[in-house]
Structure formats: structure tokens, C-alpha cells
C-alpha positions as CSV (number, residue, x, y, z in Angstrom):
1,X,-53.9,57.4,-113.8
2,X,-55.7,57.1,-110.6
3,X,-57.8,54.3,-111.5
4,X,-54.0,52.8,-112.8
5,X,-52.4,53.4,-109.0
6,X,-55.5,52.3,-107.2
7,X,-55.0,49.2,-108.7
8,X,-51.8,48.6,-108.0
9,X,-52.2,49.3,-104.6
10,X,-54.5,46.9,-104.4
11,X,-52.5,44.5,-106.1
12,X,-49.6,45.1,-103.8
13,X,-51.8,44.9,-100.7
14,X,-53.0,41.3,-101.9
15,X,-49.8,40.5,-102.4
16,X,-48.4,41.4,-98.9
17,X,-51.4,39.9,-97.7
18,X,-50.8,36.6,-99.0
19,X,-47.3,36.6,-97.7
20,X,-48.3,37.3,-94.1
21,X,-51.1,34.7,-94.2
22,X,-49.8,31.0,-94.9
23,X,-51.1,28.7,-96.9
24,X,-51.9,26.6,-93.9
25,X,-53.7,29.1,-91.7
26,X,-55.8,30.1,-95.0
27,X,-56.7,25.9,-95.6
28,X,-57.1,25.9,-91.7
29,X,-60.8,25.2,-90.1
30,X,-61.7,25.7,-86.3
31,X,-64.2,23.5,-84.7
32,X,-65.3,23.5,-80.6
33,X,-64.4,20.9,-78.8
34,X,-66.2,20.3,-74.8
35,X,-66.2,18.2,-72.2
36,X,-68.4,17.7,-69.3
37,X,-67.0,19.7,-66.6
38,X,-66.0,18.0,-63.7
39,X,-62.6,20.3,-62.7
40,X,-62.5,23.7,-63.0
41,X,-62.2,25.5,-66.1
42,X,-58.6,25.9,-66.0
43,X,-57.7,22.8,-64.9
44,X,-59.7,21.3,-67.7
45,X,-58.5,23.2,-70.2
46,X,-55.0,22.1,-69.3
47,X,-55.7,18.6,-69.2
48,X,-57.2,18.3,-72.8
49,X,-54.7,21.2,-74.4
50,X,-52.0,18.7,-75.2
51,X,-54.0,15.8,-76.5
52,X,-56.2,19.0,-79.1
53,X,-52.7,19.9,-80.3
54,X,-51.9,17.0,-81.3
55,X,-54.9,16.3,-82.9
56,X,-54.4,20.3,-84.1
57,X,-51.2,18.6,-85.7
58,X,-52.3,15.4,-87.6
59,X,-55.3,16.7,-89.4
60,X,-54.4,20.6,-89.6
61,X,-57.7,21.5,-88.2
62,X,-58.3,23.6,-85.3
63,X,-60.0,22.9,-82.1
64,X,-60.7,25.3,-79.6
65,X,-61.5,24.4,-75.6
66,X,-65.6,25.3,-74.8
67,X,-65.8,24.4,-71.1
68,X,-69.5,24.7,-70.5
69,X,-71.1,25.2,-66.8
70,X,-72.9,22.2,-67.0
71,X,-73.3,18.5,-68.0
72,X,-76.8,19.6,-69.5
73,X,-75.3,22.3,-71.5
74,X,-72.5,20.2,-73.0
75,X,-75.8,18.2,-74.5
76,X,-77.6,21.4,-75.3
77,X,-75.0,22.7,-77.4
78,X,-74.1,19.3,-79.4
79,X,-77.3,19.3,-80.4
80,X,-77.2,22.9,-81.2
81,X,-74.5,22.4,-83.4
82,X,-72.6,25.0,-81.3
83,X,-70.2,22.0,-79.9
84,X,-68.7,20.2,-83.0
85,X,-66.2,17.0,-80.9
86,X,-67.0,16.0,-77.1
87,X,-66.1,13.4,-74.4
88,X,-69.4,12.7,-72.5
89,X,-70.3,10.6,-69.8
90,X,-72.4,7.4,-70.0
91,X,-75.7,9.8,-68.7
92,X,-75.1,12.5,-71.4
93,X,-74.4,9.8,-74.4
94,X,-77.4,7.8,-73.5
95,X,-79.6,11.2,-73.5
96,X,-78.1,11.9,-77.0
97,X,-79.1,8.5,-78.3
98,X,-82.8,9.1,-76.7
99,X,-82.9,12.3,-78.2
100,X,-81.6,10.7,-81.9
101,X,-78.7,13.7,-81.5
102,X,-77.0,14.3,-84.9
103,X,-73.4,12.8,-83.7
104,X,-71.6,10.0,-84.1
105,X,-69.7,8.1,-81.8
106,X,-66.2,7.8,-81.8
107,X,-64.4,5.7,-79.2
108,X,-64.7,4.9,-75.3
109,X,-62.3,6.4,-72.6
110,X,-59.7,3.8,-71.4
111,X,-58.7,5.4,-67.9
112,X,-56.1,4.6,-65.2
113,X,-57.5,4.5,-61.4
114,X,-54.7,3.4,-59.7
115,X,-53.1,0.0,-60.6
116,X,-55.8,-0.7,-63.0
117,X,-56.3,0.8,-66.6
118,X,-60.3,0.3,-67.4
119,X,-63.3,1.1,-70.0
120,X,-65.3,2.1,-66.7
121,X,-65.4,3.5,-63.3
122,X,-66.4,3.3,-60.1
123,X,-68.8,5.9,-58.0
124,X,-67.7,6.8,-54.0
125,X,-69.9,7.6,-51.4
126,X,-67.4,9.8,-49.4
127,X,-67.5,11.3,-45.7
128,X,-64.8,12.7,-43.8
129,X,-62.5,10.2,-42.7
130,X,-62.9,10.1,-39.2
131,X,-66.7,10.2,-39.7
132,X,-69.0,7.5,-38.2
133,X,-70.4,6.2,-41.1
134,X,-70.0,2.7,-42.4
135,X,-72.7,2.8,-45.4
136,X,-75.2,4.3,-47.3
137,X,-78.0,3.6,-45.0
138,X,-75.8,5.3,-42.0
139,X,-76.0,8.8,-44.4
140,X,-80.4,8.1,-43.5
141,X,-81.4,12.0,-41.6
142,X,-77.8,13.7,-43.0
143,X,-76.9,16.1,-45.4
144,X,-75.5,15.1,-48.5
145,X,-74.1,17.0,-51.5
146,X,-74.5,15.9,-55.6
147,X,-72.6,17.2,-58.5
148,X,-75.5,17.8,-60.2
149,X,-78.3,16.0,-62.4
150,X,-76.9,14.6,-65.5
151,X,-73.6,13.3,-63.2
152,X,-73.5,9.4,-63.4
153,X,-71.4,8.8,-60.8
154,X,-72.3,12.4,-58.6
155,X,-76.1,11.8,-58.9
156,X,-78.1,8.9,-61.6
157,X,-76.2,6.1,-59.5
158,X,-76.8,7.1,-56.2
159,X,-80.1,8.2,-56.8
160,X,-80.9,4.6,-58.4
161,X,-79.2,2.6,-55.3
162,X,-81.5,4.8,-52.6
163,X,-84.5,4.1,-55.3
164,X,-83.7,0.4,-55.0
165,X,-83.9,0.6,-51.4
166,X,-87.3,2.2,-51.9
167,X,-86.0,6.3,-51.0
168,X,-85.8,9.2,-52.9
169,X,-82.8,11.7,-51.9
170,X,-85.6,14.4,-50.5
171,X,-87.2,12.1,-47.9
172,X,-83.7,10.2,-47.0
173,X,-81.1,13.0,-46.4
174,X,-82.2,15.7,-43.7
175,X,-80.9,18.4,-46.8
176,X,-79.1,17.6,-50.3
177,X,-77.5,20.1,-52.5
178,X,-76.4,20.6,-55.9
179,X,-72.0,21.8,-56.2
180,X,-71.9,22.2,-59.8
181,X,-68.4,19.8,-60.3
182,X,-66.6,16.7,-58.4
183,X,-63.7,19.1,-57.1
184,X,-66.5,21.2,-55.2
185,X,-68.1,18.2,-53.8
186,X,-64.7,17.0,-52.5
187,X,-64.4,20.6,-50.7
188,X,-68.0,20.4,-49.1
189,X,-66.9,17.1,-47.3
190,X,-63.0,18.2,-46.6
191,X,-64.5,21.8,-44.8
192,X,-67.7,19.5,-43.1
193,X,-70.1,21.8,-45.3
194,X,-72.0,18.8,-45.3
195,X,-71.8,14.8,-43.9
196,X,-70.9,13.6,-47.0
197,X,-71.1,13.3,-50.8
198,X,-71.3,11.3,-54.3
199,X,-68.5,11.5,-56.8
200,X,-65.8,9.4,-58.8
201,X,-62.9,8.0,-58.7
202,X,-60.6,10.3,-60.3
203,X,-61.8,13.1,-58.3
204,X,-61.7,11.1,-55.7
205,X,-58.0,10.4,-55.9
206,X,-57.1,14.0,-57.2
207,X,-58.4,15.6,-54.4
208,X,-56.8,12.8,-51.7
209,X,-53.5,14.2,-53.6
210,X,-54.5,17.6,-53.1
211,X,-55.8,17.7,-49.3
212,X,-54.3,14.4,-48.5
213,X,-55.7,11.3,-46.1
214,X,-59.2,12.9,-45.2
215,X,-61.7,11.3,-46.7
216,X,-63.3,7.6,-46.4
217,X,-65.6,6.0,-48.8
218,X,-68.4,4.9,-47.4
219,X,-69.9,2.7,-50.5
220,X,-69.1,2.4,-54.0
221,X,-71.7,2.3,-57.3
222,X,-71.9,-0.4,-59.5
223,X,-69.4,-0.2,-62.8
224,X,-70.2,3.2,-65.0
225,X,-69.0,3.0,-68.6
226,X,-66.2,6.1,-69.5
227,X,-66.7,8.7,-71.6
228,X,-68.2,8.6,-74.7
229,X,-66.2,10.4,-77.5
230,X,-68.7,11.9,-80.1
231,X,-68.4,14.5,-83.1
232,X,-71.3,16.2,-85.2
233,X,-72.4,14.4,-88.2
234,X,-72.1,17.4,-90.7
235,X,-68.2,17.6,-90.0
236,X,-66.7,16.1,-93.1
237,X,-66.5,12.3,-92.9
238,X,-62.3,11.6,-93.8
239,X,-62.0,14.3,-90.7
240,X,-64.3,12.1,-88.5
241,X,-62.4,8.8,-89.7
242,X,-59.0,10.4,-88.8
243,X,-59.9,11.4,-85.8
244,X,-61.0,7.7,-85.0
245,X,-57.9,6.9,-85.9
246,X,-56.0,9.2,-84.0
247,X,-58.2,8.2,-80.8
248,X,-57.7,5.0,-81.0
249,X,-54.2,4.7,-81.8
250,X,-53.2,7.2,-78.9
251,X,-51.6,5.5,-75.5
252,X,-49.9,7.5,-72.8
253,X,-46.7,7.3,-75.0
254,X,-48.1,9.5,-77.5
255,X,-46.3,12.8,-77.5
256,X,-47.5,15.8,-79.4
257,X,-44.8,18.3,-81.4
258,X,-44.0,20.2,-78.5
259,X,-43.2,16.8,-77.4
260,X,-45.7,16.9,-74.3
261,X,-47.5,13.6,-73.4
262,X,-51.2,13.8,-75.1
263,X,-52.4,11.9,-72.3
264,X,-50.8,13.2,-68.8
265,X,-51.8,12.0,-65.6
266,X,-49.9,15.0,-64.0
267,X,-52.4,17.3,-65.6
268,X,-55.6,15.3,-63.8
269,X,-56.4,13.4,-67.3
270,X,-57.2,9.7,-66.4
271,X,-56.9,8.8,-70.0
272,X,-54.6,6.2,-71.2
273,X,-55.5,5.4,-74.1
274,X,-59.2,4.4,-76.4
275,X,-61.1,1.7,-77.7
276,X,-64.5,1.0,-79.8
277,X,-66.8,-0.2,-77.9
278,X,-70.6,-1.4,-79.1
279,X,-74.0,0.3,-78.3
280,X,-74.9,-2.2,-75.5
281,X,-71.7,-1.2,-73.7
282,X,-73.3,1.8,-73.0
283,X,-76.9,0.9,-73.2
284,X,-76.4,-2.4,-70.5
285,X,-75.8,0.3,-68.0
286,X,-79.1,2.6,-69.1
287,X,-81.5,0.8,-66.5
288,X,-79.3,2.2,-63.6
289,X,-78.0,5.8,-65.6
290,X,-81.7,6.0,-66.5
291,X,-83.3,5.1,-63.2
292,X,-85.0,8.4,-62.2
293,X,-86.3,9.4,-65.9
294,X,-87.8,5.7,-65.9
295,X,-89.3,6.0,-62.5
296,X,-90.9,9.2,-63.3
């Protein structure tokens, strides 16, 4: 008799189970998505959110938001395995290539600077605005602030240009530092932490939005290809196609079931849209990106 009502306990326990738990949220698998981290964590988060629910939405697979501290880590952990889909910059895709990284690229970043809706970007030399400096070469004896190492635009591009001019950033500045993200590089120059600093154009123009007219830029890179959209090879290969898909049918008019824009300027997100690009897209910027590893 025991055995006889431990049994149906059980059964009704499954059974209640089974209601509470839907089909869906049974079938459904969670993957991590990152990004390198050029905002804050919360302001990341909020600019990818929309686009990762609708992406939730068409293929009925999970994706949570891993904002890692830094542009190395993103790398670390897509190589890991840890990170499973990823938007990474020109520096970080080329590294994964190098390193013959288990992903697969995706699609290329179309972004909106302004007027102009492009597959690449441009790197700013800024200073204060009412600062006395009309180039690089004016920065020679001052102190300087990078984003940090693996940054295209916040420290391969500049570091290339002053190599081209035969410096390196220790004998050129008086002191350089390393801020960790675009938004704290923006700060250093606003609060005259330091004389100036290297990022890019989004966070150039979100931060004019934020502290206003106070900032110059004293010289610009040469052209950086967008973010490279990658996802681990073991994920299963109709996911990897429909997410292509997705990408690369998404425009700024793309709304998700909430009926939020996937793609919303007002949330920092350059994106507009995507497009496949080749290797040498990529690859014909490498020389520059590259500069410092191929000078050592």
C-alpha cells in the first residue's frame, strides 16, 4: 500500500510538474552572448537587450548578456568555449583568425555616424576643445590616455601612426595610461585628467551628447573595419544559419515582440543594420591593427 501511494505521488508530482513547465521552456537552450566593452555594463546591456530578444524570439533559444572587463577576455572566453555568439572588433577578430579560434564568422556591423551609415569607422585623437593642439605631433611631451591594448581605434591605430613617425607612445607622451573603456577616456579629457586621448566615433559622439560642445579632434585614423559577428563552431549549424539570416535581414525597422526597435540609436547602439563581408575586408586592415605585434 505504501509502495502503491508513493507512486502516485510521484505520478502526480510529474504531472503538476509538467504543467508548470512549458513545452517551450523544456525545448529551450541558453547560450552567452558578449561584446567588447566599450560603455559600461549597463549601458551595454541595454543597448544589445532588444536586438537578443528578438533573436530569443525567432529561433526559441536563449541568450544571456556576459559583459566581460576587457577586449582580451571577450577573446579568452570565445576560445574557452565559455562565450558561445560575440560582436568583436577588427583587433579581436584578426587575433581569433591568428589563433585558428573555433568560430565562425557571421556578418559585419553596418553603423550610423552621423549622416553616413558605413561597414567601418573612424579613430579621434581628442583634446579639450579649447586646447592648443592642432595634431598628433602637438600631443609630443603630453599625457595621453588609451582604452586599452586590444582597442583598434583607442590604441593598435594610434600606436601604428606614432610607429610610422618612428615613436613609440612611452618615449613620445610625457605619461600614457590605460581607462579600461571609450566612455572613461572621454571623462579623462572632459575633467583635464589628462591632455588628451584616442577613441571612436561613437563614443565620441555619445559623449558630445552627454557633456556637450567640449571636446576637439585633433586627428583622425585611417578607416577600421566594424565589428565582426562570430558564434562557436559546436553550436548546431541550422542555429548558426538562422542566425545569419536574422543578422542580415535586420535594419533599424526591425522591431522585436515587445515591439522595441532591435537596433536603437537612443540606446547608444550604432547599428543599422549587417552585411557579409570577405576575409580580406578584415585582413586589408591587419598591417595597421597588427602594427605593434609585427614590430615586436
Amino acid at each position: 500500500m505504501n509502495s502503491l501511494r508513493s507512486g502516485f505521488l510521484l505520478f502526480c508530482l510529474c504531472a503538476v510538474t509538467a504543467i508548470l513547465i512549458s513545452p517551450a521552456a523544456r525545448a529551450a537552450k541558453s547560450y552567452n552572448f558578449s561584446v567588447n566593452p566599450w560603455g559600461t555594463v549597463d549601458e551595454m546591456k541595454d543597448m544589445f537587450r532588444p536586438f537578443l530578444d528578438y533573436i530569443e524570439e525567432e529561433t526559441g533559444v536563449h541568450f544571456e548578456i556576459v559583459i566581460l572587463p576587457s577586449y582580451e577576455d571577450v577573446i579568452k572566453e570565445l576560445e574557452s568555449g565559455y562565450i558561445h555568439f560575440a560582436a568583436v572588433n577588427a583587433v579581436s577578430y584578426l587575433q581569433l583568425r591568428r589563433e585558428s579560434a573555433r568560430i565562425t564568422y557571421l556578418a559585419t556591423s553596418v553603423r550610423s555616424f552621423g549622416e553616413f551609415e558605413r561597414e567601418s569607422y573612424m579613430g579621434y585623437i581628442i583634446a579639450k576643445k579649447n586646447a592648443k593642439f592642432d595634431s598628433f605631433d602637438d600631443l609630443r611631451g603630453k599625457t595621453f590616455a588609451f582604452v586599452e591594448e586590444t582597442s583598434g581605434s583607442g590604441y593598435k591605430m594610434p600606436v601604428a601612426m606614432l610607429g610610422l613617425k618612428g615613436e613609440k607612445p612611452a618615449t613620445f607622451f610625457k605619461k600614457y595610461f590605460f581607462l579600461g573603456d571609450h566612455d572613461e577616456v572621454a571623462k579623462a579629457v572632459k575633467n583635464g585628467c589628462v591632455d588628451a586621448g584616442a577613441t571612436w566615433e561613437a563614443s565620441y559622439i555619445i559623449n558630445v551628447r552627454r557633456f556637450g560642445d567640449v571636446f576637439k579632434i585633433v586627428e583622425e585614423t585611417p578607416p577600421i573595419p566594424n565589428d565582426a559577428w562570430v558564434i562557436r563552431n559546436e553550436l548546431p549549424n541550422d542555429l548558426k544559419q538562422q542566425i545569419k539570416t536574422l543578422l542580415l535581414s535586420t535594419t533599424k525597422d526591425t522591431r522585436n515582440a515587445a515591439g522595441d526597435p532591435v537596433l536603437n540609436e537612443k540606446l547608444g547602439l550604432p547599428e543599422t543594420g549587417f552585411v557579409e563581408k570577405p576575409p580580406e575586408f578584415y585582413e586589408d586592415a591587419a598591417p595597421l591593427l597588427l602594427y605593434e605585434e609585427k614590430a615586436d
